[in-house]
Phi, psi and omega in degrees: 000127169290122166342328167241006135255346180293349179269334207264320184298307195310277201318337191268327165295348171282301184316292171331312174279311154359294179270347167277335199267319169304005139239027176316154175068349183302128155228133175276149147354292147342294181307302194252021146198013166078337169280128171264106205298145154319144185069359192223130179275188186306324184286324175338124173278153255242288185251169191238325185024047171323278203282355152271297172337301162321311132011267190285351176274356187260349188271337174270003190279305181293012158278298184322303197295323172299305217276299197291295212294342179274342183273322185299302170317313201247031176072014168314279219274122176276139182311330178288021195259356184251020185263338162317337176276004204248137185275164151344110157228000000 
């Protein structure tokens, strides 16, 4: 495996854990104390705490990302088991 594809893997299992972890924890505006700021609607969330979030997506993007780069590496899963998508030649 080339080294930019081992980059390629990391951002989409990182984005990917990402979008999982946003909206552990959300409480809207509404939810957590019924005041709404003027201009912003009711669903807005009250806090954003981005940098924990981030936090954890990357510790848990690079467990995800290790456990596929260890399977790829060491032959668990053989590769020829995805030549079933491949046409005929």
């Amino acid at each position: 495996m080339y080294w930019t594809s081992a980059v390629v893997l990391y951002v989409v299992i990182w984005f990917m854990t990402l979008f999982v972890v946003l909206p552990i924890g959300y409480q809207s505006q509404e939810e957590e104390d019924g005041e709404v700021v003027p201009g912003t609607p009711p669903g807005a969330p009250s806090t954003t705490g981005y940098k924990k979030k981030f936090l954890w997506t990357t510790v848990a993007g690079t467990l995800v990302w290790g456990a596929a780069m260890a399977i790829i590496l060491t032959g668990a899963i053989p590769l020829e088991v995805f030549d079933i998508i491949t046409p005929e030649r």
